[in-house]
C-alpha positions as CSV (number, residue, x, y, z in Angstrom):
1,X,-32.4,-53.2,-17.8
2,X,-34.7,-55.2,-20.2
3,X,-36.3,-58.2,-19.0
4,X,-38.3,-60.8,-20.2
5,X,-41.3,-62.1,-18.1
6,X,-42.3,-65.9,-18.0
7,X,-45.7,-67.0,-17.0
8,X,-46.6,-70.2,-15.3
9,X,-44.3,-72.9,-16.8
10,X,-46.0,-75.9,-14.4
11,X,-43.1,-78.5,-15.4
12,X,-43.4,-77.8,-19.3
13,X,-39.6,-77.8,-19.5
14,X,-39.7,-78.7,-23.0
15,X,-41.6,-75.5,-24.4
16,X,-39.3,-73.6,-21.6
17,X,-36.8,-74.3,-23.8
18,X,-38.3,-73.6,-27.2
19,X,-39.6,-70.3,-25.9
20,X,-36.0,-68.8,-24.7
21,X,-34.7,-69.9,-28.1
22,X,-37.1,-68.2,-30.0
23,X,-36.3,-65.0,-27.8
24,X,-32.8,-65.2,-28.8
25,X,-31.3,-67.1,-25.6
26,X,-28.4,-69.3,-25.5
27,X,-28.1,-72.8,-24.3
28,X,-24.6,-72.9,-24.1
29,X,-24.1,-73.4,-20.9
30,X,-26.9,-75.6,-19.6
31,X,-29.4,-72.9,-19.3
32,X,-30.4,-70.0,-20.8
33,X,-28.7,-67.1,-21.2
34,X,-29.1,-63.7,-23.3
35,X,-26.1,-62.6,-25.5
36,X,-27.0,-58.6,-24.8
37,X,-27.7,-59.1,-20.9
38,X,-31.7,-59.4,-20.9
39,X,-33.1,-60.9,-17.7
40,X,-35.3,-63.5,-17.4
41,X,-38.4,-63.3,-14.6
42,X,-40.5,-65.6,-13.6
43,X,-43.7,-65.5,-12.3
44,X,-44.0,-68.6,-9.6
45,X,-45.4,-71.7,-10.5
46,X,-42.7,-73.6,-11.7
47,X,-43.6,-77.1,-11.2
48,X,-46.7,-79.4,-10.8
49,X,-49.0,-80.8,-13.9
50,X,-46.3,-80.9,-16.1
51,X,-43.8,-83.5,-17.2
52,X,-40.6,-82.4,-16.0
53,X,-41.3,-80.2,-12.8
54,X,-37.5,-80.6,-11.4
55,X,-35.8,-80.0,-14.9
56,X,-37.4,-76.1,-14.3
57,X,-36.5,-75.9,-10.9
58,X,-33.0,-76.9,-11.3
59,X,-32.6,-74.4,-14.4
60,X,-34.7,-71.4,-12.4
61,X,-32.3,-71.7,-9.6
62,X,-29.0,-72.3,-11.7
63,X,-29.9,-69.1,-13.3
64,X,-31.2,-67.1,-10.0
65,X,-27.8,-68.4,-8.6
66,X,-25.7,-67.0,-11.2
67,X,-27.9,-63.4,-11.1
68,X,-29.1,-64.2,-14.6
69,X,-32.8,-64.6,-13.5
70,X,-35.4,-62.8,-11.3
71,X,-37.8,-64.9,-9.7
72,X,-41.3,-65.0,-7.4
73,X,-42.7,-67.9,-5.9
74,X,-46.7,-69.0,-6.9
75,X,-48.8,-71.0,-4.9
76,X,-48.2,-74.0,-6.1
77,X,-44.5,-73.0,-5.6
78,X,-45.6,-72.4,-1.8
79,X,-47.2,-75.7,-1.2
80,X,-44.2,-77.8,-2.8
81,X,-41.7,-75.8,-0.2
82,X,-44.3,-76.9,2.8
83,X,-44.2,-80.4,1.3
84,X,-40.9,-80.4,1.7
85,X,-40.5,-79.3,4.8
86,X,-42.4,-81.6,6.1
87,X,-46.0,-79.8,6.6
88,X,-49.4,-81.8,5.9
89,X,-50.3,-80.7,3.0
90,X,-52.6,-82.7,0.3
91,X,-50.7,-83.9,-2.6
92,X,-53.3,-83.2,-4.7
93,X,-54.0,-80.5,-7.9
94,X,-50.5,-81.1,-9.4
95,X,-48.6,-81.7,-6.7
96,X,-48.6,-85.8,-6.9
97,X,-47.0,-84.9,-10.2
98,X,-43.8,-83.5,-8.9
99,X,-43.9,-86.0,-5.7
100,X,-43.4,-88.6,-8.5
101,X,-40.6,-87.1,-9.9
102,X,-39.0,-86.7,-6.8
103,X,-39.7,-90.4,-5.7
104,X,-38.4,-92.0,-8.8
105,X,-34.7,-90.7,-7.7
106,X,-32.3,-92.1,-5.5
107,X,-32.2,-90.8,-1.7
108,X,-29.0,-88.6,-2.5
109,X,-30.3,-87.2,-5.6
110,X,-33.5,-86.7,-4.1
111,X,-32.3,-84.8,-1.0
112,X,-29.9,-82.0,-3.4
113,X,-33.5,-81.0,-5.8
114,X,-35.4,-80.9,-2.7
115,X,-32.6,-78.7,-1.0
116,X,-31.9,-76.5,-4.2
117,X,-35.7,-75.9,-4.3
118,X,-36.3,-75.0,-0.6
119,X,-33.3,-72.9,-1.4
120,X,-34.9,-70.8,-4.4
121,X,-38.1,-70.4,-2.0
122,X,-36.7,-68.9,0.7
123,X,-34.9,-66.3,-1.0
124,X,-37.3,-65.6,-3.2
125,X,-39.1,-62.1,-2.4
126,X,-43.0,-62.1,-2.7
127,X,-43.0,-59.7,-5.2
128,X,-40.6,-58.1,-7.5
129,X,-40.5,-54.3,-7.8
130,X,-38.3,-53.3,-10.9
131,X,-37.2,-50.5,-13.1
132,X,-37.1,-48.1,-10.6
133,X,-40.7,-49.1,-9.2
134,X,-42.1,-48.9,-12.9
135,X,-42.4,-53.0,-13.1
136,X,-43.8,-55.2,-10.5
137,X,-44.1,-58.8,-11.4
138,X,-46.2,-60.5,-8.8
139,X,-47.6,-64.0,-8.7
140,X,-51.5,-64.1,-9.0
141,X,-50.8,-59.8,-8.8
142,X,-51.5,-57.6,-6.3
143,X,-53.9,-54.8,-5.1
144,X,-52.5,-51.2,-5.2
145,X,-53.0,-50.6,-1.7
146,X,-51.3,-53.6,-0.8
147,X,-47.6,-52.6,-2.8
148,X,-44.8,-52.0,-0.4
149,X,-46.5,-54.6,2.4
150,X,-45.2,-58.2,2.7
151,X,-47.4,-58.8,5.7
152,X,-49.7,-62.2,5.4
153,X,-52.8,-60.7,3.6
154,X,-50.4,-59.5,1.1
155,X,-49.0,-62.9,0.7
156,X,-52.0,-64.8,0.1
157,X,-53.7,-62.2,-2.4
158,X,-50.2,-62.6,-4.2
159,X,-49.9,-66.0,-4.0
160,X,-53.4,-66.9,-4.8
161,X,-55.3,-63.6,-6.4
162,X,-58.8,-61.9,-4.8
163,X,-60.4,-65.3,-3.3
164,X,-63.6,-65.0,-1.7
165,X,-63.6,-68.5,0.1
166,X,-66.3,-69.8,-1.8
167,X,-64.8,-72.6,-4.7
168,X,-66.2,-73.6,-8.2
169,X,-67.6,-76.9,-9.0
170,X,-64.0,-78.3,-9.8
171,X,-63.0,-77.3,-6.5
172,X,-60.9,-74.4,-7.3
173,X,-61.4,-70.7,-5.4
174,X,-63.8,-68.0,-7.2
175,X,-61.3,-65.7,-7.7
176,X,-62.7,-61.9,-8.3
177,X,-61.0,-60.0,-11.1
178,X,-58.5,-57.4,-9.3
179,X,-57.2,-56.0,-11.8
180,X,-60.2,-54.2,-13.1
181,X,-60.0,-52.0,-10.0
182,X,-56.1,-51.2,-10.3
183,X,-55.4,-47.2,-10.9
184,X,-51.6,-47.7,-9.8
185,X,-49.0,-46.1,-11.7
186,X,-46.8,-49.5,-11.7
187,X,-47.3,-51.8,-14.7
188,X,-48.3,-55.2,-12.4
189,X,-47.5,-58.2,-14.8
190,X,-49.0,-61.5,-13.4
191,X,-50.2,-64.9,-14.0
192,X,-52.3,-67.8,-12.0
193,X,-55.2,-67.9,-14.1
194,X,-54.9,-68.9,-17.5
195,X,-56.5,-67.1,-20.4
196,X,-56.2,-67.8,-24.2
197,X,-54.3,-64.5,-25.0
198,X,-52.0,-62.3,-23.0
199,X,-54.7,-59.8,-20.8
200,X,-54.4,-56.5,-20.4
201,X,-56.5,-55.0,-18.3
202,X,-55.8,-51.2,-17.4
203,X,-52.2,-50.9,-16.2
204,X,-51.9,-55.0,-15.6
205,X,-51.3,-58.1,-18.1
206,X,-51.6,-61.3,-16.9
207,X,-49.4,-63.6,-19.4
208,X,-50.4,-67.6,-18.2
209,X,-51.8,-68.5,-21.1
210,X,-52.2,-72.2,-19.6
211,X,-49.2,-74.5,-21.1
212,X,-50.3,-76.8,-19.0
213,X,-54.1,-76.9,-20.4
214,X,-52.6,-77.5,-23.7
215,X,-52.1,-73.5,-24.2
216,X,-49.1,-71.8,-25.2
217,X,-45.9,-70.6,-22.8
218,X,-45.6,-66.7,-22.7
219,X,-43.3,-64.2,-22.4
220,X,-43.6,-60.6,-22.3
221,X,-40.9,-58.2,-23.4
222,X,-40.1,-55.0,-21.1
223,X,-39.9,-52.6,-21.4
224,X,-41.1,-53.1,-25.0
225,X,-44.2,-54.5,-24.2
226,X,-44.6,-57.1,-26.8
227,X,-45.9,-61.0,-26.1
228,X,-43.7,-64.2,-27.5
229,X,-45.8,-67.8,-27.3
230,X,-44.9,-71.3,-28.0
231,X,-47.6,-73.5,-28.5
232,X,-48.0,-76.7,-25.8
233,X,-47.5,-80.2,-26.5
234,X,-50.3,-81.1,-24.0
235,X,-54.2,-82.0,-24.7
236,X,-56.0,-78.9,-24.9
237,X,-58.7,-78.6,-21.7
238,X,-60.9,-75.9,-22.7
239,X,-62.4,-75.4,-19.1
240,X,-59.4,-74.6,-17.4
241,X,-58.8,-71.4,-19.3
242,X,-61.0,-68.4,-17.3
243,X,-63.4,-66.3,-19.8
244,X,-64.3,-62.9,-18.6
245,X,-67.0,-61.8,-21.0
């Protein structure tokens, strides 16, 4: 099976689209499909920030539905499903952004994204292990020692990476950089903290090159292991993107 791996789209429907066309997907149908069977996977973070949060989640799921898509929930995928279910959660960093979407429909209309999403969620694994256990596409990634457990410290280094509990000035977590101590065998592709260009760091990328900031959208092709970008329509915020010189 060849698949093609989408970073953190954050509501960037727009260059969702552009990218799948340029990889040769159809729109046909309403969403995009592959005329020689590729699968698309995404890495979690489909809404928030961007300007059309519930046009991804309602394409993500159409395609999930019709086994046309892989997909892994991200922790701002996480915090939209407690939303939704009623927990008290601030809707702050991104989320107001989708709450706005959602309020500007009608109570009926409103209720079917909100169901379809909580849908998607909960039948969403935390991680994906693919290609025979060759592939695992995991949110913010995930520690060797921590592959085949789903239990909660599992979930919130996938979800949100190696925290340490101490935040930046912006008010984000100091996340530590994993990946340079992965020796797995398993390729681990990842996203959750953008960076300029697709990073590859021992056997791990990490391909959220920050649409959101203004970036580009990236996929990566597996098992061929090349990178496809569009560019983003959004400003450009310079600080947002993580430099690990």
């Amino acid at each position: 099976m060849c698949f093609d791996i989408i970073g953190d789209i954050h509501g960037c429907y727009r260059e969702f689209e552009q990218l799948t066309k340029k990889k040769g997907y159809s729109w046909e149908h309403g969403v995009p499909i592959h005329p020689e069977g590729r699968r698309l996977v995404f890495l979690g973070d489909l809404t928030d920030r961007g300007p059309a949060s519930l046009s991804v989640v309602k394409s993500v799921y159409r395609l999930v539905e019709l086994s046309k898509a892989y997909y892994t929930p991200g922790n701002h995928c996480d915090k939209l499903y407690r939303f939704l279910i009623g927990r008290n959660v601030q809707v702050t960093h991104g989320l107001e952004t989708t709450v706005a979407e959602l309020e500007q429909l009608d109570p009926e209309t409103r209720g079917s994204i909100s169901q379809i999403f909580k849908s998607l969620y909960e039948n969403a694994p935390l991680y994906l292990t693919l290609d025979e256990g060759n592939l695992i596409t995991a949110h913010a990634g995930i520690r060797q020692d921590y592959i085949g457990q789903k239990n909660k410290k599992v979930k919130t280094f996938v979800l949100y990476g190696d925290i340490t509990g101490e935040k930046n000035p912006d008010g984000s977590p100091v996340r530590l950089d994993w990946a340079q101590k992965y020796d797995g065998k398993p390729l681990i592709v990842y996203g959750h903290t953008p960076v300029r260009t697709p990073r590859k760091v021992k056997n791990t990328i990490n391909i959220d090159t920050g649409c959101v900031f203004g970036g580009s959208l990236t996929a990566l092709r597996y098992p061929e292991m090349s990178t496809v970008s569009v560019p983003s329509s959004l400003p450009f915020v310079p600080e947002k993107f993580k430099s690990f010189d």
